[in-house]
C-alpha positions as a Markdown table, in Angstrom:
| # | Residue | x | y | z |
|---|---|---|---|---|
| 1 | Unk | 0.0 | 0.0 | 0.0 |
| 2 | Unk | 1.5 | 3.1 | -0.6 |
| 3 | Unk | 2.1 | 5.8 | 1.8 |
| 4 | Unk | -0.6 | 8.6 | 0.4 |
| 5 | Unk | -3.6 | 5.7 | 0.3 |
| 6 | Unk | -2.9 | 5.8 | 4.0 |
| 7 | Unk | -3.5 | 9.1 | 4.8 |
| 8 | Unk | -6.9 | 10.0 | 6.0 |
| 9 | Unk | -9.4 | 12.4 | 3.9 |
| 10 | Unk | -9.0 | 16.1 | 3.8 |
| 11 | Unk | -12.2 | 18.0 | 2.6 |
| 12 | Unk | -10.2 | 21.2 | 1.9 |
| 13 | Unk | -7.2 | 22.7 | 3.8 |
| 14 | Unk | -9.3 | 23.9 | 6.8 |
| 15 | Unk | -9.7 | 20.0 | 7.6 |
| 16 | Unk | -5.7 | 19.7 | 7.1 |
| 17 | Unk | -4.8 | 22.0 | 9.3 |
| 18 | Unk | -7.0 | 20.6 | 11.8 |
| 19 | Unk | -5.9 | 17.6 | 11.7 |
| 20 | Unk | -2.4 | 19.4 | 12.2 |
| 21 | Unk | -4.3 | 20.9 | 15.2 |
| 22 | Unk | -5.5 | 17.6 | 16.8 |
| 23 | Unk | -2.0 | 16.1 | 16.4 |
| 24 | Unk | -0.6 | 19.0 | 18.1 |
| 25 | Unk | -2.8 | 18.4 | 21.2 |
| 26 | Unk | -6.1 | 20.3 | 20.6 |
| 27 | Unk | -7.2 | 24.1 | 19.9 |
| 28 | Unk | -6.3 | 25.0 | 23.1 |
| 29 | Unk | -2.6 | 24.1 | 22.9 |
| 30 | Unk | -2.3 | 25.2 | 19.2 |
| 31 | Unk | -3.8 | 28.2 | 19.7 |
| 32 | Unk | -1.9 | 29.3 | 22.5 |
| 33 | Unk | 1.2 | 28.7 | 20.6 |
| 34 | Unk | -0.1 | 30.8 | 17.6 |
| 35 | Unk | -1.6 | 33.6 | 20.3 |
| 36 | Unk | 1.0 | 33.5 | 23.1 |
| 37 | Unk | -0.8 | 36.9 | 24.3 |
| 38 | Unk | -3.8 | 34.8 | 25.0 |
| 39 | Unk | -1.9 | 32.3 | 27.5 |
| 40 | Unk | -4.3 | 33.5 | 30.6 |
| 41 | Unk | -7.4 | 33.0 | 28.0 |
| 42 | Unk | -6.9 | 29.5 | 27.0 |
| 43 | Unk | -10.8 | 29.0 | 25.9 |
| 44 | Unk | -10.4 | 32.1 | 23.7 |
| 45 | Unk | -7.4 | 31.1 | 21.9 |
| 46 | Unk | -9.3 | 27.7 | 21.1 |
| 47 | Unk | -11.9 | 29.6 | 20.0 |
| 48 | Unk | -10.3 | 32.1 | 17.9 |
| 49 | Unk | -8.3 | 28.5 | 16.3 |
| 50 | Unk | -12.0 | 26.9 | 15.9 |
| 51 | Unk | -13.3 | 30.2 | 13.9 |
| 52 | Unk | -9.9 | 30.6 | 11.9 |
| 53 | Unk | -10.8 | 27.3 | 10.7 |
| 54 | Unk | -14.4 | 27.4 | 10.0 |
| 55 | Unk | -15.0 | 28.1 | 6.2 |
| 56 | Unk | -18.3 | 29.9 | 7.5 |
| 57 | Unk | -16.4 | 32.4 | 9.8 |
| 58 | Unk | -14.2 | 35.5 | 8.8 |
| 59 | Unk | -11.0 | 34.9 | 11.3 |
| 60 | Unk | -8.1 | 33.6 | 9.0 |
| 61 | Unk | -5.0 | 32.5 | 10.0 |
| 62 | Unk | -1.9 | 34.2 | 8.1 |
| 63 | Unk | 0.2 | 32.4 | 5.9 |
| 64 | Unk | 2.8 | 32.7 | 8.5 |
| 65 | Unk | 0.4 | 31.0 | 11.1 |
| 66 | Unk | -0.1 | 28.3 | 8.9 |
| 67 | Unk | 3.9 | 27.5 | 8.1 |
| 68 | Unk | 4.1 | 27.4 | 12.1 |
| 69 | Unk | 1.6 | 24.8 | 12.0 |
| 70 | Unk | 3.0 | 23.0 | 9.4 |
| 71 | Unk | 6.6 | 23.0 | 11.0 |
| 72 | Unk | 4.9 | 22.1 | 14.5 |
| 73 | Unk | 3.7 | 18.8 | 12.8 |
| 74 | Unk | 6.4 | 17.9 | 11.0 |
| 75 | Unk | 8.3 | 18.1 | 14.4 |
| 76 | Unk | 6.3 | 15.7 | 15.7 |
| 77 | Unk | 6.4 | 13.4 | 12.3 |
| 78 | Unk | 2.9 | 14.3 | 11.3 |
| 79 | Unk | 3.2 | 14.8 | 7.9 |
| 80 | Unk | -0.6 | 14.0 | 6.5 |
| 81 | Unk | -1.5 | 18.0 | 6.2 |
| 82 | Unk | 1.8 | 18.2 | 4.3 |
| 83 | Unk | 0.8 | 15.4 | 2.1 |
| 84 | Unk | -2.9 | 17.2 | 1.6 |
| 85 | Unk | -1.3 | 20.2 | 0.2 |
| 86 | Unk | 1.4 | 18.1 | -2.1 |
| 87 | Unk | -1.7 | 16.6 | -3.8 |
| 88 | Unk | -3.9 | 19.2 | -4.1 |
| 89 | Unk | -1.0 | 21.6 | -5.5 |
| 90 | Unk | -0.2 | 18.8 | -8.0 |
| 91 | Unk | 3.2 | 18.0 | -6.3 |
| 92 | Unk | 4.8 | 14.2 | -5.8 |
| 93 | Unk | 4.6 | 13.3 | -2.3 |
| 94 | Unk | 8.4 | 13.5 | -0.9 |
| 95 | Unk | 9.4 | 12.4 | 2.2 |
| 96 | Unk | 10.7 | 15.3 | 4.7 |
| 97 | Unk | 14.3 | 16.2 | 4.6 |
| 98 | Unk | 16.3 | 14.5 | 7.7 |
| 99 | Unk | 17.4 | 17.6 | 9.7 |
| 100 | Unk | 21.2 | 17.0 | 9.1 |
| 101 | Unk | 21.1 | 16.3 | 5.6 |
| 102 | Unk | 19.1 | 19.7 | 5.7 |
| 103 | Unk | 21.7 | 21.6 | 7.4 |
| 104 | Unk | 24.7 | 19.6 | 4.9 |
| 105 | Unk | 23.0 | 21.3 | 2.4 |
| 106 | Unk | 22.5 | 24.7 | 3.8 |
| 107 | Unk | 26.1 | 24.5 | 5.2 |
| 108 | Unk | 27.1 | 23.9 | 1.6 |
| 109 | Unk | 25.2 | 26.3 | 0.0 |
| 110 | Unk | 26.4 | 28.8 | 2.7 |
| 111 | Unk | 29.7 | 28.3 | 1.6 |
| 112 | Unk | 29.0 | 28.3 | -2.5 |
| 113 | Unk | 27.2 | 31.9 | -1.6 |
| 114 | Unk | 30.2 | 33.1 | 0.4 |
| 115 | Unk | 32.9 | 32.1 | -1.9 |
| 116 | Unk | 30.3 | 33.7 | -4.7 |
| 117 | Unk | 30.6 | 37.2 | -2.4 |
| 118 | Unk | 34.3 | 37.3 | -2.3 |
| 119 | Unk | 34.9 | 36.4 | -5.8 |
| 120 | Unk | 32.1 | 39.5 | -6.6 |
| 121 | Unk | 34.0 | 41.6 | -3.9 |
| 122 | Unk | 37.3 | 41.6 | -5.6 |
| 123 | Unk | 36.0 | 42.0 | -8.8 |
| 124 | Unk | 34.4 | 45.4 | -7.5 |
| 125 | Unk | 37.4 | 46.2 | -6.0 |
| 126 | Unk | 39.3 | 45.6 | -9.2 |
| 127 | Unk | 36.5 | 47.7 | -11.1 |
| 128 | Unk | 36.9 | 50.7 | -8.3 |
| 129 | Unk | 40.6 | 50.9 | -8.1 |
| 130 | Unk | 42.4 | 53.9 | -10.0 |
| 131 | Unk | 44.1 | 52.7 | -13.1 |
| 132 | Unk | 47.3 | 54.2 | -11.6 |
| 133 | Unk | 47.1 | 52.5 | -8.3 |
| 134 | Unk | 46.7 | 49.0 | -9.9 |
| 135 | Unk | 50.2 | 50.0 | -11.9 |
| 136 | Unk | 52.1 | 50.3 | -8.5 |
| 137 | Unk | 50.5 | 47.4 | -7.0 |
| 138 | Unk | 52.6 | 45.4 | -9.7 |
| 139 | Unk | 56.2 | 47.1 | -9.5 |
């Protein structure tokens, strides 16, 4: 059986994201991560979660809101929501990147962009310099 005929049904993203939501440990939790101002109101910040995810209310949660809760799950290996949105955008279904093969690659590309920087760096330099200058630089 392949991985995505396991994963459960999604209506639409609301239903994803609260599935995300569930895994996470309920509205309450989830929503006092995403509302920290709210940690004396936990009832409210489940609320406010439940209405940013009812199609029939007009709360929405920012795209920023929803790459937290997408990052929350796949820290706890819940990776169904993320799966949802692969599908529905029309994307193969990839396994998430093992955090140290993510940073071996970030590390790598840090360096590719920093020898990039100095290379660019001494051509401006080169480009700036008085023609004279250069001249003594050499005798």
């Amino acid at each position: 059986m392949s991985e995505s005929a396991a994963l459960p049904f999604f209506a639409d993203w609301n239903d994803a994201l609260t599935a995300v939501v569930h895994a996470l440990g309920g509205f309450k939790r989830a929503g006092l991560e995403l509302r920290p101002e709210l940690q004396t109101k936990h009832e409210a910040a489940a609320q406010w979660l439940r209405d940013c995810l009812n199609a029939e209310k007009r709360d929405r949660l920012s795209p920023d809101q929803v790459l937290y809760l997408l990052r929350r799950a796949r820290e706890i290996n819940f990776h169904a929501a993320k799966y949802w949105f692969d599908s529905e955008l029309g994307y193969q279904q990839g396994p998430p990147i093992a955090p140290r093969d993510e940073l071996a690659t970030l590390l790598h590309r840090q360096e590719q962009l920093l020898a990039e920087f100095r290379h660019q760096a001494d051509r401006i330099e080169r480009l700036t310099r008085p023609p004279l200058q250069s001249l003594k630089s050499v005798a």
